[in-house]
N, C-alpha and C positions, 0 to 999 in steps of 0.2 A: 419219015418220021418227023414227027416236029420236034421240034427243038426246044427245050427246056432246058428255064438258066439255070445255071446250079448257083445256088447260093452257097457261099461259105459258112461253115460247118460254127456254131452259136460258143461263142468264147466262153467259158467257165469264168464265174463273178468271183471275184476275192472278197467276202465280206469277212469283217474280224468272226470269232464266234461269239453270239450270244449267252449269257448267264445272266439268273437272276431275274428272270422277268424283263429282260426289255433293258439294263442296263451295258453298255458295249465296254469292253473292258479288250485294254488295248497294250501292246508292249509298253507303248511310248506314256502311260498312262500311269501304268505301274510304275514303272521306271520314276514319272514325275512324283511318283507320292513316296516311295522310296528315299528320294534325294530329299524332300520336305521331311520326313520322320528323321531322317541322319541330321538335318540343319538344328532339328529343332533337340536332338540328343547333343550336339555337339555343342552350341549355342544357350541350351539352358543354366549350367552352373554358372557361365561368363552374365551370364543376366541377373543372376541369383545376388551373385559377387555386389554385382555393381549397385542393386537395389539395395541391399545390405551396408555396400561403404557409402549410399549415399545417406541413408537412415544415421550411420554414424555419424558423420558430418554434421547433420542436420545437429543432433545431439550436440555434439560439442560446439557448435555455431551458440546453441541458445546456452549451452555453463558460457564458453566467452562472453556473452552479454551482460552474465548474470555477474560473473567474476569484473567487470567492467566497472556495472553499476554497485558494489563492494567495495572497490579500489575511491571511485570517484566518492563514495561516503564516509569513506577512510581519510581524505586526503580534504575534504570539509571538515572533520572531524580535526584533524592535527591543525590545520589553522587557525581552530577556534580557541586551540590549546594555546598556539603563541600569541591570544590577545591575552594583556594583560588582565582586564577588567572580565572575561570571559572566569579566568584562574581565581579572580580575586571570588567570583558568584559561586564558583561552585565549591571552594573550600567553606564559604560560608556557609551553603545549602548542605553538602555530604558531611563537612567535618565539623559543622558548626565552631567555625572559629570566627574570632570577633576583632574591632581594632580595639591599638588602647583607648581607654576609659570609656568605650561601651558594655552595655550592659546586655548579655543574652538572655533570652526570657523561653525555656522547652517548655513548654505544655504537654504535658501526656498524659493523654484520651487511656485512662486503666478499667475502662465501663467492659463487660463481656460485649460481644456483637448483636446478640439481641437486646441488650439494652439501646443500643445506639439505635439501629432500625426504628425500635418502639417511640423512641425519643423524637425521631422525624417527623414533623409535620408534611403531609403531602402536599407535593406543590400543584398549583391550579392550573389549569391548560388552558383558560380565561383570562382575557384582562379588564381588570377591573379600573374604576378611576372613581376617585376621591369626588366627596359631596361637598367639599370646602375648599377654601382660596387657601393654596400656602404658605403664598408670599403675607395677605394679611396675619394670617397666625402668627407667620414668625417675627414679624411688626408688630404686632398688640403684646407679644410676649415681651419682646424687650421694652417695651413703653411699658407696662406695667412691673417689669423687672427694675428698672429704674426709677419709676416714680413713686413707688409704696413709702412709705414713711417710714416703716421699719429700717430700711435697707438705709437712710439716712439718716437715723439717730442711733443705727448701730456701733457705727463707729467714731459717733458722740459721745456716746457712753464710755468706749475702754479708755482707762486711764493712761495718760502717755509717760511712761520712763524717764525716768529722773536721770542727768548726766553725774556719773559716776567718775572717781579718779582715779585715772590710773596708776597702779603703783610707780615708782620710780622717775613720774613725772615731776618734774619741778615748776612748781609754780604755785 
């Protein structure tokens, strides 16, 4: 007889099973999405937390700036209070007080508010410029303010005061 090799007997293949069409789903697979779904349950509020105290932070970073920039307009303010001359303008301005032997003078504006509006002239968004020299005017004016003839026998004319005696003088 001849001889015939025997082969050994064809290994059975361990492939994972199939599901889904072609996708291999495997212990080690599950396992890995398992431990990501838990990291991401366990891990979520701690991330929540800290986005949250950092949002607070953030907050109260910008009132300290804000309280900062208050303090420092605060503390302009009081030094302006210990200038004297600072004290003297605004007692003037707010209380209207005056020194001795000056004279304050309030004007108050009792018109309704459309009168005042109405009363405005609108101002021109143009500039304009003069057809005449100023300086000559304001020189031909006082040259003729001076030189008219009136203006020198005006006070030719008033008669000047006779000296008088005073009582209880002697003499």
């Amino acid at each position: 007889m001849t001889e015939r090799k025997l082969r050994p007997p064809a290994r059975p293949t361990t492939r994972p099973a199939r599901r889904g069409g072609g996708v291999v789903v495997s212990g080690f697979s599950v396992m890995m999405l398992m431990m990501i779904v838990l990291a991401v349950l366990v891990l979520a509020p701690t991330v929540s937390a800290y986005v949250a105290q950092r949002r607070q932070i953030l907050e109260l970073q910008t009132a300290i700036a804000a309280d900062e920039t208050t303090v420092q307009q605060l503390q302009a303010q009081r030094d302006r209070w210990n200038d004297t001359t600072y004290i003297i303008t605004q007692a003037r301005e707010r209380l209207y007080y005056v020194r001795p032997g000056e004279v304050s003078y309030l004007v108050i504006d009792d018109r309704p508010d459309t009168e005042k509006l109405e009363s405005q002239v609108p101002v021109s968004a143009q500039l304009t410029t003069t057809k005449s020299n100023w300086m000559l005017t304001a020189l031909s004016s006082v040259m003729v303010a001076g030189l008219t003839p009136a203006a020198r026998d005006a006070g030719a004319g008033a008669p000047t005061p006779a000296p008088t005696a005073t009582p209880g003088a002697g003499g």
